[in-house]
Every structure is written in structure tokens, then in C-alpha cells.
Backbone bond lengths (Angstrom), bond angles and torsions (degrees), N, CA, C in turn:
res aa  C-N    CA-C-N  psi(-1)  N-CA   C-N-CA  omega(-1)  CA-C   N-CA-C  phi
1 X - - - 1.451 - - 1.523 109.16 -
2 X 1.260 108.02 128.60 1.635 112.73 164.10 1.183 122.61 -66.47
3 X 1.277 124.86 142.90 1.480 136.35 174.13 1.066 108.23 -105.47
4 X 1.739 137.59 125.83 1.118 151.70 -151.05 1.504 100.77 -116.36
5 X 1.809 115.16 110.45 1.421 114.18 167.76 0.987 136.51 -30.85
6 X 1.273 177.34 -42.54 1.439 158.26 73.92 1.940 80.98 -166.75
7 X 1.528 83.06 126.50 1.963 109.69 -173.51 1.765 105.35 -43.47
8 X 1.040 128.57 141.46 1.769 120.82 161.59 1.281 114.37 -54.27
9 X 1.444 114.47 141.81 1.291 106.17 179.36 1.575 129.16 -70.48
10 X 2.036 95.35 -18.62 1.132 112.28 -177.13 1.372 116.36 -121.88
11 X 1.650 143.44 141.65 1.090 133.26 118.55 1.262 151.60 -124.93
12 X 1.680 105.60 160.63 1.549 119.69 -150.56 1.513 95.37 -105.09
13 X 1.617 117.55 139.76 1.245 103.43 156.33 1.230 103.54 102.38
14 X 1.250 121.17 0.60 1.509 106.13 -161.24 1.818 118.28 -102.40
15 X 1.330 82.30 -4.77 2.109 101.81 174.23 1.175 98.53 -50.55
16 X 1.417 125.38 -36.01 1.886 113.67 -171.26 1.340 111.36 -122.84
17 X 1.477 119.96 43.04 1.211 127.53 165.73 1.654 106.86 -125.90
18 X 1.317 126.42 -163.19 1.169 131.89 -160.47 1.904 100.60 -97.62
19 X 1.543 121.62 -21.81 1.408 93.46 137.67 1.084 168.71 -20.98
20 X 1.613 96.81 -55.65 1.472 130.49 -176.92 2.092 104.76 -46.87
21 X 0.911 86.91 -10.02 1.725 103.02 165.70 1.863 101.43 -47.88
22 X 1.509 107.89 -57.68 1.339 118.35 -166.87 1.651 103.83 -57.22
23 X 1.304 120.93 -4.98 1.729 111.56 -175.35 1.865 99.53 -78.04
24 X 1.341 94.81 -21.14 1.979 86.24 -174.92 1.469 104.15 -85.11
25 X 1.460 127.91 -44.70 1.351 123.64 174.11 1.788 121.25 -103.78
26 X 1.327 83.99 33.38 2.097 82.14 160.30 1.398 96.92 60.02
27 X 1.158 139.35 -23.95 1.564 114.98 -172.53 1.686 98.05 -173.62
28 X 1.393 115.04 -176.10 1.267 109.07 172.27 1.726 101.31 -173.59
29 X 1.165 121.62 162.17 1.538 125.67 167.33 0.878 127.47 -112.09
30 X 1.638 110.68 115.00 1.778 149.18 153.98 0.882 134.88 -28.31
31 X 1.670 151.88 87.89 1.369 95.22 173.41 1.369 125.77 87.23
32 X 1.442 121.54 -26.65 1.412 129.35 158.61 1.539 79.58 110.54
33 X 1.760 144.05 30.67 1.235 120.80 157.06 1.286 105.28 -162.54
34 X 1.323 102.22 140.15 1.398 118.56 -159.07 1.669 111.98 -81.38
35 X 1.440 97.71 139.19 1.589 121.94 160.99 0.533 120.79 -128.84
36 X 1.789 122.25 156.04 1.279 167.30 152.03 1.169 136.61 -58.48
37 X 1.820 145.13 110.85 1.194 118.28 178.45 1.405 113.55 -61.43
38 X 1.274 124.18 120.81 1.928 98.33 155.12 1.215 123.61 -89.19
39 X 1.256 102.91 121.54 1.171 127.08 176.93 1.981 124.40 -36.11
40 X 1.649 78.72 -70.45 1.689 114.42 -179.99 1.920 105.90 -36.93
41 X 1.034 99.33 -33.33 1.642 109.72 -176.02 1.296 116.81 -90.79
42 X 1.557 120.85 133.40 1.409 153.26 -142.99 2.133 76.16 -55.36
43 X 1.486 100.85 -79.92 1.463 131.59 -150.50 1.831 94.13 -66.84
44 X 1.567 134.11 -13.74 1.181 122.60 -172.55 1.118 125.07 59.05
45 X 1.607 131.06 51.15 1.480 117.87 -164.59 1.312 104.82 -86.67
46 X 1.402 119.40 -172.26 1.203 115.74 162.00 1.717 125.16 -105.53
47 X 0.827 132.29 91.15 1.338 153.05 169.73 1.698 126.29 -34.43
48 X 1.490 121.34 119.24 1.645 110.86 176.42 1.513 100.23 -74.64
49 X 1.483 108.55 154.18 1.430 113.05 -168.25 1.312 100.75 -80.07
50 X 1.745 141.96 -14.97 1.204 138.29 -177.77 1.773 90.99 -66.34
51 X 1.017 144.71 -60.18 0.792 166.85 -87.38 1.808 97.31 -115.06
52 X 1.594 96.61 -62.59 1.629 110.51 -177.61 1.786 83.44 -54.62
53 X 1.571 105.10 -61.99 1.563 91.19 -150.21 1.424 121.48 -55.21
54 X 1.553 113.98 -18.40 1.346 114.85 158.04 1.066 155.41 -34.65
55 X 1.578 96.86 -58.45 1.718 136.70 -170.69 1.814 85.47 -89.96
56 X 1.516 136.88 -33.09 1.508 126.29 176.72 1.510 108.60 -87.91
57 X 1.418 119.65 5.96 1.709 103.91 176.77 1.400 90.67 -111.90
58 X 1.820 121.82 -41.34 1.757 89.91 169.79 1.340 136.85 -47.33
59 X 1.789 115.67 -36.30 1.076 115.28 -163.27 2.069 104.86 -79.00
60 X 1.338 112.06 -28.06 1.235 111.82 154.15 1.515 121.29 -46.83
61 X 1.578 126.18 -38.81 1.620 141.17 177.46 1.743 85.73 -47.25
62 X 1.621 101.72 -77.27 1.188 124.06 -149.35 1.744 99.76 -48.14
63 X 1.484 132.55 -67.07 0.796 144.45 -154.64 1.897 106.96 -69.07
64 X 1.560 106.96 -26.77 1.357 99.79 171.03 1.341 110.87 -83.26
65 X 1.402 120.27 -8.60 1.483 121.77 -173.34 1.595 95.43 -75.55
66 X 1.062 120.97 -53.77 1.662 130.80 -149.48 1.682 89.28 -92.45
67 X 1.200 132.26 -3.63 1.865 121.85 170.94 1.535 90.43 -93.20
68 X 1.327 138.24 -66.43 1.644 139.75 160.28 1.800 110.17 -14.69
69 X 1.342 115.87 -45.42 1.449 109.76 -167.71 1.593 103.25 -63.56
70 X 2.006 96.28 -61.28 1.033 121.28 173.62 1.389 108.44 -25.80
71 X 1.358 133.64 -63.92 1.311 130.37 -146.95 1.443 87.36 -81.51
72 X 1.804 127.02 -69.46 1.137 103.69 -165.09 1.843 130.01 -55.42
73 X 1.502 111.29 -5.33 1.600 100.38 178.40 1.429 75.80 -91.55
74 X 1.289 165.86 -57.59 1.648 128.80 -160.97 1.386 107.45 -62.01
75 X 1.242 134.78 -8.73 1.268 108.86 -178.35 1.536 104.18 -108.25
76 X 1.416 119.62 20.03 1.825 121.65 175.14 1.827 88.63 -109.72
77 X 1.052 106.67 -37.72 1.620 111.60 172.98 1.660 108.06 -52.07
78 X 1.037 96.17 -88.54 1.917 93.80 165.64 1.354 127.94 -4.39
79 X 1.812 94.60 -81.71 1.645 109.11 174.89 1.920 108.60 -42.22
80 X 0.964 120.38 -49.85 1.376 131.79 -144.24 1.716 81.82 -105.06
81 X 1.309 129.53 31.40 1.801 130.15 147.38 1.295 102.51 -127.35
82 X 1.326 140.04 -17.35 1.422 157.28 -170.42 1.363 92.21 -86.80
């Protein structure tokens, strides 16, 4: 049985190749798996959608971690003016 390389998560470069298809419909499928332009990024690559949703639930991790910190030093701040 063959083992099938597993698609890049990213590509660069691809505005002036026969991709560049993906600028009219936002994304297109690779390889048998679909990407995304991202936008958000300097270079615009094109992105697997496992991938976005990944890199957008850590930064959700991250961002509930650092509103939690936030709150508990206002509430040691508080105590410690009381």
C-alpha cells in the first residue's frame, strides 16, 4: 500500500501560477483538501481549512487565557485598595 504525502499546510507563490484561480473563489481544492486564502497574512498564502480552524481556536485558548489573568489581577488590585 502507498502512503500518500500529506498536502502543505501552506502555499506561497501561488497568485502567478495556475492556482491563482483561487483569487475569484476565496479558496479552492488541492490535493483532495481544501484551502483558503488568508487574508490576515502579510504574503496571502493559501491555507488548509483544518489548519485556519486550528491556528483560530488556539488564538481563542490564548485570548481567554489572558481576559482570566486580566480579571484575576483586577480583582487582587481591588482587594489590595479595600
Amino acid at each position: 500500500m502507498k502512503i500518500k504525502p500529506e498536502p502543505p499546510e501552506r502555499i506561497y507563490g501561488w497568485l502567478d501560477s495556475q492556482l491563482s484561480v483561487a483569487r475569484h473563489y476565496g479558496g479552492l481544492k488541492y490535493q483532495g483538501v481544501d484551502y483558503q486564502i488568508d487574508y490576515l497574512s502579510a504574503d496571502e498564502p493559501l491555507v488548509r481549512v483544518d489548519v485556519l480552524a486550528r491556528e483560530a481556536k488556539a488564538r481563542k485558548e490564548r485570548a481567554a487565557h489572558l481576559n482570566a489573568e486580566a480579571k484575576r489581577l483586577n480583582m487582587l488590585a481591588q482587594r489590595d485598595l479595600i
